[in-house]
C-alpha positions as CSV (number, residue, x, y, z in Angstrom):
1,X,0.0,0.0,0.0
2,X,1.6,2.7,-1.2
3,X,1.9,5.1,2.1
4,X,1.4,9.3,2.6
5,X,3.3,11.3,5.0
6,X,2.5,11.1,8.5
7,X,1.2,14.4,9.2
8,X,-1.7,13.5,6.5
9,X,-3.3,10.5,8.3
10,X,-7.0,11.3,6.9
11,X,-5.3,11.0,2.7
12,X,-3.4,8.0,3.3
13,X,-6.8,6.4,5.6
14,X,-9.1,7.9,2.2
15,X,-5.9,6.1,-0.1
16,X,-6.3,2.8,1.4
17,X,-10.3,2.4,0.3
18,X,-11.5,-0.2,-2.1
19,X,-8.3,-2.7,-1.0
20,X,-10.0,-5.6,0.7
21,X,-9.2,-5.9,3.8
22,X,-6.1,-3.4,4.4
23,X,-8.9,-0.8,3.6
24,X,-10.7,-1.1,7.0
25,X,-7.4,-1.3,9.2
26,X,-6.4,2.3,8.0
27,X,-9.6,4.2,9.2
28,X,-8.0,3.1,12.7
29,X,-5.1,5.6,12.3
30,X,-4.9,8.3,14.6
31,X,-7.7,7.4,17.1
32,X,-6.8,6.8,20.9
33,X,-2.8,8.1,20.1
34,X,-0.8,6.5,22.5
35,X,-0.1,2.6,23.0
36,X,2.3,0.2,24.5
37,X,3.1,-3.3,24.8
38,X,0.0,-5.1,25.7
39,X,-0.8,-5.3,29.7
40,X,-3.8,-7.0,29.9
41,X,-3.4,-7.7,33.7
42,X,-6.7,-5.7,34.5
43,X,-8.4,-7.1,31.5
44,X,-8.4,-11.0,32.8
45,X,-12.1,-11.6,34.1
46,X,-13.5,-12.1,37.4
47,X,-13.6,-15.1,39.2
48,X,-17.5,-16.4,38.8
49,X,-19.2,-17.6,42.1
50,X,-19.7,-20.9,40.5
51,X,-17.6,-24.1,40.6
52,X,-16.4,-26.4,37.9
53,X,-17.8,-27.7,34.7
54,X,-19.9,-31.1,34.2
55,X,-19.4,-34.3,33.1
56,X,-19.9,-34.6,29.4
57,X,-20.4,-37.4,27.0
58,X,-18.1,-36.9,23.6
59,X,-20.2,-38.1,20.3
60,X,-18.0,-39.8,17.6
61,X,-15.5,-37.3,15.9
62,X,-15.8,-37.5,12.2
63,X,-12.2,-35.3,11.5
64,X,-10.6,-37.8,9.9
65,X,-12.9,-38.3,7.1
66,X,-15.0,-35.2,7.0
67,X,-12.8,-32.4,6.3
68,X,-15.2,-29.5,7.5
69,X,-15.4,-26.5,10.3
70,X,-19.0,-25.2,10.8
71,X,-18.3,-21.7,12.9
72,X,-20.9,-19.4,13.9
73,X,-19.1,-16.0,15.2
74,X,-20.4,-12.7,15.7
75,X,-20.7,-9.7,13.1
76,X,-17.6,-7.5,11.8
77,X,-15.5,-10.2,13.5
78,X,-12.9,-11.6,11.2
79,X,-10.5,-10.2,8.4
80,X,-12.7,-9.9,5.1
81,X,-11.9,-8.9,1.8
82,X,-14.6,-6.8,0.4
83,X,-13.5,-7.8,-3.2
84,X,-13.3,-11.3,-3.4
85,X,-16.4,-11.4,-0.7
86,X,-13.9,-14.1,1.2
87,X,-11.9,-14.2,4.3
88,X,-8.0,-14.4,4.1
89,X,-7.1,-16.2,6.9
90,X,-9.7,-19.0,6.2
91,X,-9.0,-18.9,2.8
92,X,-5.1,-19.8,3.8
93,X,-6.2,-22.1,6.4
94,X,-8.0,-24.0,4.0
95,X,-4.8,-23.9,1.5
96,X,-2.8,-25.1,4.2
97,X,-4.8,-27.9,5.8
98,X,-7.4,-29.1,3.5
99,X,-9.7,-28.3,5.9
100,X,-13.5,-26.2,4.6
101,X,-14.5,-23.6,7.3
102,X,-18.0,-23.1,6.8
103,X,-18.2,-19.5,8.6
104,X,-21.1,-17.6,9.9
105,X,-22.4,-14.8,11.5
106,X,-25.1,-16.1,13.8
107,X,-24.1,-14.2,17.1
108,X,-26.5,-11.1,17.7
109,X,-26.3,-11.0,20.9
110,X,-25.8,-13.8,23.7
111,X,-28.9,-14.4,25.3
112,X,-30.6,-14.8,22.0
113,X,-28.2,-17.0,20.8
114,X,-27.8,-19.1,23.6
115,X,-32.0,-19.5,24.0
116,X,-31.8,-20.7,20.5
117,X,-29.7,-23.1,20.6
118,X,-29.2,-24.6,24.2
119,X,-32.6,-26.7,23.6
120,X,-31.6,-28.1,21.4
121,X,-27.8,-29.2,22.8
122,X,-29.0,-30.4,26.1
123,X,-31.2,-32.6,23.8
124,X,-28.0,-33.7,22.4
125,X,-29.3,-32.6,19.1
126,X,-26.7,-31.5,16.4
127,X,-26.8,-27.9,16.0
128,X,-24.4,-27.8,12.4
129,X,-21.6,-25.6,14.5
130,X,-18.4,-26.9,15.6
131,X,-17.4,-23.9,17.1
132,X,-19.4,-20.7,18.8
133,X,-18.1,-17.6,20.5
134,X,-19.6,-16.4,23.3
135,X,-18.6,-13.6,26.1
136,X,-17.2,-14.5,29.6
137,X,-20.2,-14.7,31.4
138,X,-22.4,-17.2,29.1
139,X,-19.3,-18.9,28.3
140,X,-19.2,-19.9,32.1
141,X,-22.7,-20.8,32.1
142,X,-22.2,-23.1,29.0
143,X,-19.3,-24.5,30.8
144,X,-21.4,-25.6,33.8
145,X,-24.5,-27.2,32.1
146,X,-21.4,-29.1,30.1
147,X,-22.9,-27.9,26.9
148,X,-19.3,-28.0,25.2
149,X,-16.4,-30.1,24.7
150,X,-13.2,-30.2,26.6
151,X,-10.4,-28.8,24.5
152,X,-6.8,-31.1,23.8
153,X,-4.4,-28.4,24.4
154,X,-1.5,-30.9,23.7
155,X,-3.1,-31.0,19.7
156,X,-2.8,-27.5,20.4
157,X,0.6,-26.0,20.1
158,X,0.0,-22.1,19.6
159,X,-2.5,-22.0,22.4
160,X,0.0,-21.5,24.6
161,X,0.3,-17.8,22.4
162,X,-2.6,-17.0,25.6
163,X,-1.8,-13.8,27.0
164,X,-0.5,-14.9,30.6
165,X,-2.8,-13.2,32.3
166,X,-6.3,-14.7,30.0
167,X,-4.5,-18.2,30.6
168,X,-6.0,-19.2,34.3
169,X,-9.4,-17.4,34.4
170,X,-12.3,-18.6,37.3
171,X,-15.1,-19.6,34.8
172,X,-12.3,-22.0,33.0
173,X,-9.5,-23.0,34.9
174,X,-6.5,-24.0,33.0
175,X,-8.1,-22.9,29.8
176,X,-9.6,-26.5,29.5
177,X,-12.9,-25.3,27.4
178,X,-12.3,-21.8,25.2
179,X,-9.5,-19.4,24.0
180,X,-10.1,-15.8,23.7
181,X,-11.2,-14.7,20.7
182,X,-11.2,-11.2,21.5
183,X,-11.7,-8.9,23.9
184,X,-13.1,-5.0,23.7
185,X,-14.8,-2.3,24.9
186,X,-18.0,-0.5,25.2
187,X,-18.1,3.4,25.1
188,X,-20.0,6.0,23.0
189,X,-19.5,6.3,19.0
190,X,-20.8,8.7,17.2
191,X,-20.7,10.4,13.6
192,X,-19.1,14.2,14.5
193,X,-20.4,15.6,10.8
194,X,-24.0,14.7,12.3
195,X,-23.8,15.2,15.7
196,X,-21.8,18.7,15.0
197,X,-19.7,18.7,18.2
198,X,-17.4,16.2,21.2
199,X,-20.1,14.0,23.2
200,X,-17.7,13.1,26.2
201,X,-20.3,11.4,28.6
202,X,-23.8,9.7,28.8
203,X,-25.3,12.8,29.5
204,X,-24.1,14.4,26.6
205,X,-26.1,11.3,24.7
206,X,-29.6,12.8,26.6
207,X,-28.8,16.2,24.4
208,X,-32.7,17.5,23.2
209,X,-31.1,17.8,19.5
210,X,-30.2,13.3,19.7
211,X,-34.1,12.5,20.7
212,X,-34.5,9.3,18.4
213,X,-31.3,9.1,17.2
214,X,-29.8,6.8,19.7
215,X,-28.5,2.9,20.2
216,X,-27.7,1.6,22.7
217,X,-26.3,-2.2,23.2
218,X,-28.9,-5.4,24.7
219,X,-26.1,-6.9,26.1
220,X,-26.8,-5.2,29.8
221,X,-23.4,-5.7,31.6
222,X,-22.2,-3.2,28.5
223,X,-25.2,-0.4,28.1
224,X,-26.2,-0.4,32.3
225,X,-22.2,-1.4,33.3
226,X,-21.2,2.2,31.6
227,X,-24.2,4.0,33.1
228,X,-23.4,2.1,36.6
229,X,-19.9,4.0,36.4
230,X,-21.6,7.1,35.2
231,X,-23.9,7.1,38.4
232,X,-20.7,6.4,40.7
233,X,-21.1,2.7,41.3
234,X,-19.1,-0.3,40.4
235,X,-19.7,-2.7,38.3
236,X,-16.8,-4.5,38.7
237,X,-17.3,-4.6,42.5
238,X,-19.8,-5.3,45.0
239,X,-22.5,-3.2,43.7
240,X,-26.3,-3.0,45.6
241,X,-29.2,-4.5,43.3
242,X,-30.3,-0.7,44.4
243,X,-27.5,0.5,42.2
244,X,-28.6,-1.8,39.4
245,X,-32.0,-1.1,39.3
246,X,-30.7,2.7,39.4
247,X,-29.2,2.4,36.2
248,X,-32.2,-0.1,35.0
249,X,-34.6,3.1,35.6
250,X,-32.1,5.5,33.4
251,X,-32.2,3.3,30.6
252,X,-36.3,2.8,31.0
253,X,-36.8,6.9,31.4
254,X,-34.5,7.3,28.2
255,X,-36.8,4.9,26.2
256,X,-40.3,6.3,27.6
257,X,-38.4,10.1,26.9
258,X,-37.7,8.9,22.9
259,X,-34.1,9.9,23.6
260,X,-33.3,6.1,23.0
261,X,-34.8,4.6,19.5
262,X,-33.6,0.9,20.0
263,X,-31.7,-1.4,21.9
264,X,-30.2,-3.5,19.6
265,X,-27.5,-6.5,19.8
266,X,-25.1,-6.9,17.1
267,X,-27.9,-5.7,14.6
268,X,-27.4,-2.0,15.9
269,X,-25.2,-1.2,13.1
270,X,-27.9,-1.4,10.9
271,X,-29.0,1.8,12.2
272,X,-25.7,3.7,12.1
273,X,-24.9,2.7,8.1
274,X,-28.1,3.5,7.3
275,X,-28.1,7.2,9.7
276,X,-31.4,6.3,11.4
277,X,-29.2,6.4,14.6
278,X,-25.9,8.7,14.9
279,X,-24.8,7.9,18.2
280,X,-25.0,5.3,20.8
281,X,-23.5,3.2,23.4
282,X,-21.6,0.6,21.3
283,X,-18.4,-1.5,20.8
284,X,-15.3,-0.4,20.1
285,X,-14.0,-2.3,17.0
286,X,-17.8,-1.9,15.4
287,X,-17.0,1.6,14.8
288,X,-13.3,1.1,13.5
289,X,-14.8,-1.1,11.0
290,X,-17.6,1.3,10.1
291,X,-15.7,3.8,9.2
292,X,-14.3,1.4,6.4
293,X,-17.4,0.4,5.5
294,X,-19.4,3.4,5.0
295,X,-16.2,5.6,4.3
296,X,-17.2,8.0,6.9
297,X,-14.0,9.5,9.1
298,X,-16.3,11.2,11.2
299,X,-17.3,8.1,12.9
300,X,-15.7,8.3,16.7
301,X,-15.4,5.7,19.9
302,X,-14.4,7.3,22.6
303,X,-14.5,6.1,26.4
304,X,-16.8,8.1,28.4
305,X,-15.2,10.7,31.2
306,X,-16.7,8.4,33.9
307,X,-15.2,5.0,32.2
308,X,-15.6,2.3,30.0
309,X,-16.5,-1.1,30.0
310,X,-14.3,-5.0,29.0
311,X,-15.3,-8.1,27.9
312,X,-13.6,-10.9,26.3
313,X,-15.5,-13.3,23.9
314,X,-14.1,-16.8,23.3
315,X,-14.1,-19.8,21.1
316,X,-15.9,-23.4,22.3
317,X,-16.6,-26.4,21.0
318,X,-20.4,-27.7,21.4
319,X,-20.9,-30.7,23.0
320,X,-22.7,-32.4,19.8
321,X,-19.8,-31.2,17.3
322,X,-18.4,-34.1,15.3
323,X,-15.3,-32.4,14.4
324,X,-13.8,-31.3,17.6
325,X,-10.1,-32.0,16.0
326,X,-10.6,-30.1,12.7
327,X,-12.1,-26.9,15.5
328,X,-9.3,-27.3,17.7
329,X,-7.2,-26.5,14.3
330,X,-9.1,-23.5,13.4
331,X,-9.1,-22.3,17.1
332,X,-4.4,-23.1,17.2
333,X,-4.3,-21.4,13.5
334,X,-5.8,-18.1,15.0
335,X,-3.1,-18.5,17.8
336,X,-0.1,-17.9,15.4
337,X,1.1,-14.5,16.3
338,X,1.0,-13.6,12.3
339,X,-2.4,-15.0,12.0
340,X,-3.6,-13.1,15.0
341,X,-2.2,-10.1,14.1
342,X,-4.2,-9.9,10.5
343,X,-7.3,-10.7,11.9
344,X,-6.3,-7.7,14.7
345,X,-5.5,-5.4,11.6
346,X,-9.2,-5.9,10.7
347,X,-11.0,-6.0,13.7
348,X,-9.4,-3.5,15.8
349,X,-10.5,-5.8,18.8
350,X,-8.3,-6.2,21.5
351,X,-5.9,-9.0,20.5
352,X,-4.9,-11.9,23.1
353,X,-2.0,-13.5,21.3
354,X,1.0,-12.7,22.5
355,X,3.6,-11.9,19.6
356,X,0.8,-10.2,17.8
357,X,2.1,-7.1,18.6
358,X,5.5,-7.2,16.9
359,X,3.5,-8.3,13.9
360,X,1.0,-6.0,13.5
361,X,4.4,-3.5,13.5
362,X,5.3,-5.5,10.1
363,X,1.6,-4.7,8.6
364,X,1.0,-0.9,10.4
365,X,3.3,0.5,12.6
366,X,0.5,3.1,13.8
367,X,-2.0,0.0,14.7
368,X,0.8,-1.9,16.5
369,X,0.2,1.7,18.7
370,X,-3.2,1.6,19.3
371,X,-4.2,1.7,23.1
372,X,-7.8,-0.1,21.6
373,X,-5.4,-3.3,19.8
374,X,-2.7,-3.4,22.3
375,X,-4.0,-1.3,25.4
376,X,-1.1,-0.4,28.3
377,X,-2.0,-0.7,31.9
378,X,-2.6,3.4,32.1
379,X,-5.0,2.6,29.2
380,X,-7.4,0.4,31.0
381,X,-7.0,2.2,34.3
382,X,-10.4,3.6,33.5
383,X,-12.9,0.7,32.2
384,X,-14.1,-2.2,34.8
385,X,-15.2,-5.8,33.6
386,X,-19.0,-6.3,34.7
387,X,-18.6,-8.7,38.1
388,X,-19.6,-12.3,37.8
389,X,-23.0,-13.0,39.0
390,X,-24.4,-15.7,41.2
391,X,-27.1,-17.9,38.7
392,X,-29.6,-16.2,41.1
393,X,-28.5,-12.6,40.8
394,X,-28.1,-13.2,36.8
395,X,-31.3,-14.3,36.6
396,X,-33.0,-11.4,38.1
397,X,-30.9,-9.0,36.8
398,X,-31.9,-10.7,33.1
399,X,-35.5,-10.4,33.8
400,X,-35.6,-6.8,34.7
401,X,-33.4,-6.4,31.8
402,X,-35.7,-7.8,29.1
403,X,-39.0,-5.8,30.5
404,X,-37.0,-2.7,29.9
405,X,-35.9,-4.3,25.8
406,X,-39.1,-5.5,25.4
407,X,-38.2,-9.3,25.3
């Protein structure tokens, strides 16, 4: 890619459109400045008040002789080349091992996701995916009701790539069920040529002129986490269900008030391409790619003054998969620091592979930078991971949740 001077970040970003892939990677350039070498020490999740995972009968694994993936991911979550309407990295995977990944984006959100299918797994019925991505806290839950398989990390040789600190988490000891996929964060984003000036915290989301014209997230430990930290709790700590249902009642007013249009999962985009929404709480890397996508520089993630929030989704295996050895593949090939570091370009997720870094300097030196690839300890000083609930408390909280959504 042929490259402009550094002082004219916003030409070389508008240079890079209409090439596949690298295109979406530069619209990253210049937003969030400073970066380091990754210190994910605050990222690694809390320890759920839950104990280990289930007993769980394997079926037959058909790797040998059928050489197939089935993977059902989340939206805007994997290199793609806009030309060829493929994926790179699967496409080289496939070149290397023979092996068809059958990729989709199924994931709006994780409730909905899990509803659908968990039926039909503890049925043992064959759900045609051999690998799902889901975030900490329904990954631990599908842990428990040993609703996926046990992973062979000795088939696995780049796993141990694991940033040290994502390595022992509570909900998975010893790694024994998922690998990150990637982690992130929820702030505000918002298109400045629309919105006309800085929106620096929720309140500035409640602005008379943004009635209707905001989305916010329906995964609640993002969209009431942030407002949590806006209203002075914790969500990360030992919060009161008083200061839950606090930020339950914000989120209800906004609705009733039209200041929010939708709450939306995954399928929020779909309001900020087509400009029914300009701003929103939303996730970090979504708006990155956007910015590709509609070839809009105005589009803007920023973590609000009062914090942001981190999650960390991760690859599994379900329990009725009949290729766990050709998943476990897919999930070591995205553990090669190379590997990793394209899909990073791409994504502009939060990368958990540890060599990635020194890669990504071979592909973009300004992204190897980037606090929201590669964030530094100071970075993260200011966002929280949601705390792990009790089954109890999650329940609760996820009923209160979908009066307010409408579910």
């Amino acid at each position: 890619m042929t490259r402009r001077p550094p002082q004219d970040p916003l030409v070389r970003q508008l240079a890079a459109l209409g090439r596949g892939a690298t295109s979406r990677r530069a619209f990253l350039a210049g937003l969030g400045g400073a970066g380091a070498a990754a210190a994910l020490a605050a990222c690694a999740p809390p320890t759920p008040p839950v104990g280990g995972a289930v007993q769980v009968k394997l079926p037959q694994d058909l790797s040998e002789t059928e050489k197939i993936v089935k993977w059902a991911n989340w939206t805007a979550y994997l290199d793609y080349d806009d030309d060829t309407k493929k994926y790179p990295t699967l496409e080289a995977f496939t070149k290397e091992t023979g092996i068809r990944v059958d990729y989709s984006e199924d994931v709006d959100d994780n409730d909905s996701y899990f509803s659908k299918i968990a039926p039909q797994l503890r049925n043992g019925q064959d759900i045609q995916r051999d690998i799902f991505v889901f975030t900490d806290w329904m990954a631990n839950r599908v842990i428990q009701q040993g609703l996926c398989q046990p992973l062979e990390l000795i088939q696995m040789p780049h796993a141990g790539n694991l940033l040290p600190t994502l390595k022992d988490v509570g909900f998975d000891p010893g790694r024994e069920h998922s690998l990150t996929w990637q982690s992130g964060f929820a702030g505000i984003g918002y298109d400045k040529s629309k919105v006309g000036r800085e929106l620096k915290s929720l309140d500035d989301l409640w602005a008379p002129d943004l009635k209707g014209k905001i989305t916010v997230l329906s995964e609640f430990r993002d969209t009431l986490g942030l407002i949590m930290k806006q209203q002075g709790a914790d969500p990360g700590g030992d919060f009161t269900d008083a200061q839950f249902t606090s930020a339950i009642d914000e989120v209800d007013k906004r609705v009733r008030d039209g200041n929010i249009r939708r709450i939306k999962g995954n399928s929020y985009l779909q309001d900020l391409q087509s400009g029914n929404a300009i701003a929103g709480i939303v996730w970090s890397g979504d708006l990155f790619v956007l910015r590709a996508e509609t070839e809009n520089p105005n589009w803007e993630f920023v973590i609000p003054d009062s914090g942001g929030m981190l999650w960390s989704d991760n690859m599994m295996i379900p329990i009725t998969s009949r290729h766990r050895r050709n998943a476990e593949r897919v999930m070591d090939y995205y553990y090669e620091p190379e590997v990793a570091a394209e899909v990073a370009a791409y994504v502009n997720y939060v990368c958990p592979v540890e060599g990635a870094q020194a890669e990504m300097e071979k592909i973009d030196a300004e992204l190897a930078k980037s606090p929201f690839i590669f964030p530094d300890a100071d970075f993260l000083k200011n966002v929280s991971v949601f705390k792990a609930l009790d089954s109890e408390r999650d329940a609760r909280y996820s009923e209160e949740w979908s009066k307010v959504i409408g579910n």
